[in-house]
Backbone bond lengths (Angstrom), bond angles and torsions (degrees), N, CA, C in turn:
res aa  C-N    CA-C-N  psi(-1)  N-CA   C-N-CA  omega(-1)  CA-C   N-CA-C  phi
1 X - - - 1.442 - - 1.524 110.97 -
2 X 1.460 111.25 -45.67 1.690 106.33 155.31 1.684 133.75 -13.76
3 X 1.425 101.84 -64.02 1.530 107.25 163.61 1.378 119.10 -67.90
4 X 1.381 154.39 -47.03 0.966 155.38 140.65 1.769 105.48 -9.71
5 X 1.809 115.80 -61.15 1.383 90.31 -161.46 1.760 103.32 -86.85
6 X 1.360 113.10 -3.17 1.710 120.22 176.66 1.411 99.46 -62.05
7 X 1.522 133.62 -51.40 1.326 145.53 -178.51 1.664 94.97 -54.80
8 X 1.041 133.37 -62.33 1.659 136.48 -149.01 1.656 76.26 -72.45
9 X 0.976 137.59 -47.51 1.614 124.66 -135.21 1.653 87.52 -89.59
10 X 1.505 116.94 -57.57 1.709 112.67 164.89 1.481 129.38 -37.07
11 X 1.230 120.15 -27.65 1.185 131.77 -154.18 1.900 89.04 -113.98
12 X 1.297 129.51 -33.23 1.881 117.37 158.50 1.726 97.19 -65.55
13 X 0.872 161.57 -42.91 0.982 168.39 171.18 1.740 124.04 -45.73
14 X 1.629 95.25 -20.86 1.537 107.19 171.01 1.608 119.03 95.62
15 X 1.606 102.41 23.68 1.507 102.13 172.70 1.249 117.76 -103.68
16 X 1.129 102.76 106.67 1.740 97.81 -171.87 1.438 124.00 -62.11
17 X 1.456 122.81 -34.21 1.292 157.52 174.80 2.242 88.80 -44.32
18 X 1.269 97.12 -42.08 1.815 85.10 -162.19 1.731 86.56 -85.52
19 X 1.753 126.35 -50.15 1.197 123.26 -145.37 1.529 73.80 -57.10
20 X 1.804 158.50 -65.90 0.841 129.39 -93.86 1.922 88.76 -106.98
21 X 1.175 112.05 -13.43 2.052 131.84 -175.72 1.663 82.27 -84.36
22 X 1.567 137.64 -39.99 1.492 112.96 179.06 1.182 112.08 -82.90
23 X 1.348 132.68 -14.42 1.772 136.69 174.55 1.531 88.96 -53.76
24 X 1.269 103.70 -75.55 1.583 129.67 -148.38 1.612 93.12 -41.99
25 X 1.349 124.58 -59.08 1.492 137.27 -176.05 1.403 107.70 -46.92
26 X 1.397 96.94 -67.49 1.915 107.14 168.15 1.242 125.84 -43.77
27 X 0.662 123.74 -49.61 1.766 129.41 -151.18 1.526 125.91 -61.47
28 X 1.564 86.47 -34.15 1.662 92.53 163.21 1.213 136.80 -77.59
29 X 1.442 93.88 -27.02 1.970 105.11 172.83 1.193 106.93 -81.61
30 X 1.702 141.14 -48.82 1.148 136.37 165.54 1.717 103.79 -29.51
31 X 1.594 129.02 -80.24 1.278 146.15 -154.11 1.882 68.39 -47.25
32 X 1.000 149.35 -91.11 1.167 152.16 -126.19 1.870 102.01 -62.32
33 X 1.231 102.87 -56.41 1.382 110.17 178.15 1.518 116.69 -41.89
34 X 1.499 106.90 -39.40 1.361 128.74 -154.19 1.928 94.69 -68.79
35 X 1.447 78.27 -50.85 1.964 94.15 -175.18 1.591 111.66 -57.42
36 X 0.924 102.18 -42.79 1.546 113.54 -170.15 1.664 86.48 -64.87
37 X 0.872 112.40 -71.61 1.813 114.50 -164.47 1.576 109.99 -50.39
38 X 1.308 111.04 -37.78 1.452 122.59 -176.38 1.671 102.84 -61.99
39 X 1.114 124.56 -42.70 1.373 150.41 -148.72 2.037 94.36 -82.90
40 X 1.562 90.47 -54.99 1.916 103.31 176.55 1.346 108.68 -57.61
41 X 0.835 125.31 -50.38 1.713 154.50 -156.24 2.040 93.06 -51.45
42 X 1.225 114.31 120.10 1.334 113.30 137.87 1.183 139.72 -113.74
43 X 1.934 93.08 40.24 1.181 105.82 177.55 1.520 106.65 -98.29
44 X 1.697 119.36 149.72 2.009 99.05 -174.91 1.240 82.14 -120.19
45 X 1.772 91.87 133.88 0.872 141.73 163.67 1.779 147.14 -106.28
46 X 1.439 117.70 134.66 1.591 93.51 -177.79 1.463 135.97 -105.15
47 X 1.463 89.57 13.25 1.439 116.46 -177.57 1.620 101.27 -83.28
48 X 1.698 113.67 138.70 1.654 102.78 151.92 1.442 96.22 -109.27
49 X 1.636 92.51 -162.58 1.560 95.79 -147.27 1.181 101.12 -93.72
50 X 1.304 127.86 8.15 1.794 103.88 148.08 1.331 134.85 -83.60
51 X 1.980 106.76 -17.27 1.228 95.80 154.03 0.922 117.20 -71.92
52 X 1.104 141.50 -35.79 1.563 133.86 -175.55 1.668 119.18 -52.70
53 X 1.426 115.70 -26.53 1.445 123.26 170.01 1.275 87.08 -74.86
54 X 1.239 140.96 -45.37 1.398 105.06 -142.15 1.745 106.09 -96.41
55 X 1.331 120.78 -42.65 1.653 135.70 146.70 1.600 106.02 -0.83
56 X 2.007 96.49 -68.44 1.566 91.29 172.60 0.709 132.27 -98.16
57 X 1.785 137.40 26.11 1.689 138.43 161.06 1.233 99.22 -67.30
58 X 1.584 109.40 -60.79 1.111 166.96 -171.80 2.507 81.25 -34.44
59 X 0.990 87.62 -92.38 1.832 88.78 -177.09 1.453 121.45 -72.01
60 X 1.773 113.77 -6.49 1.275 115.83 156.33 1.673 122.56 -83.14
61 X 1.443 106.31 -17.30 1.597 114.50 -178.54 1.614 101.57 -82.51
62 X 1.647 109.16 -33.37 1.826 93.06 -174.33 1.531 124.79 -80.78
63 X 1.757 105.26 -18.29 1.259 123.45 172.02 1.924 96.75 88.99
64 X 1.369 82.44 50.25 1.699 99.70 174.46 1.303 128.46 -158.31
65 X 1.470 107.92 95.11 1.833 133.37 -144.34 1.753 76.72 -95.47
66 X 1.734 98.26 109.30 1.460 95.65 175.56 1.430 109.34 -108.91
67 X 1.333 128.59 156.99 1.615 123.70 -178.46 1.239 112.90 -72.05
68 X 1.346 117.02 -13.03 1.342 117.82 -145.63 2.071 95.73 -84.55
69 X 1.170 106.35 -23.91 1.527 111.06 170.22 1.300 110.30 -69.79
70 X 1.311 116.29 -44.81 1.916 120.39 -174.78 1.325 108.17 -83.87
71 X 1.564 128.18 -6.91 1.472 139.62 161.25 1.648 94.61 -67.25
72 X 1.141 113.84 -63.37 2.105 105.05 -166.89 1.553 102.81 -84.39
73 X 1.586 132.46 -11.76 1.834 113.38 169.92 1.411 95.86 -151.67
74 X 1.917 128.20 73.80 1.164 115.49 170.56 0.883 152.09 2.79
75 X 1.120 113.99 -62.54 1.764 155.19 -161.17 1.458 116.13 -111.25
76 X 1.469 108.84 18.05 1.662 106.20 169.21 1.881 80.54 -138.43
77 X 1.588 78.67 107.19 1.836 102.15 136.23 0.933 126.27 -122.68
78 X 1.584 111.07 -167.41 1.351 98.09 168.80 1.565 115.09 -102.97
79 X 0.596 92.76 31.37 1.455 115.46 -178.07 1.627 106.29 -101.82
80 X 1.042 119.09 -46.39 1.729 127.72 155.13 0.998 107.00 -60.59
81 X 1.481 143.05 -36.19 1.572 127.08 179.73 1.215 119.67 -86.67
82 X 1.525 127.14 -2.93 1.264 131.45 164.79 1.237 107.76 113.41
83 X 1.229 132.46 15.39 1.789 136.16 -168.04 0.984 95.81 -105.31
């Protein structure tokens, strides 16, 4: 997990080269997280859980936490996934 957070910290810093080696690392556990939560959820929804990764890279990369994601699965932020 060390390398993972060396990549995140290079990649605020403006290296694209690391943000794109911490996607690559991520992406599968997110897609997994996503499922699991989707799965808890009795909220209905029409997203699966890769849109749902991508929705929130996607509004965590512009620095614009929109409701409209916590409108279709409350209870998944990223703030629940540990980021």
């Amino acid at each position: 997990m060390a390398e993972v957070t060396q990549l995140l910290v290079a990649a605020r810093q403006g290296d694209k080269k690391s943000a794109q080696q911490a996607f690559n690392l991520l992406y599968d556990d997110l897609r997994r997280m996503a499922r699991s939560r989707l799965r808890q959820s009795q909220h209905f929804t029409l997203l699966d859980p890769t849109s749902l990764v991508h929705e929130s890279i996607i509004s965590r990369g512009s620095g614009i936490h929109t409701r409209r994601c916590h409108a279709r699965v409350p209870h998944l932020s990223w703030g629940s996934w540990g980021a």
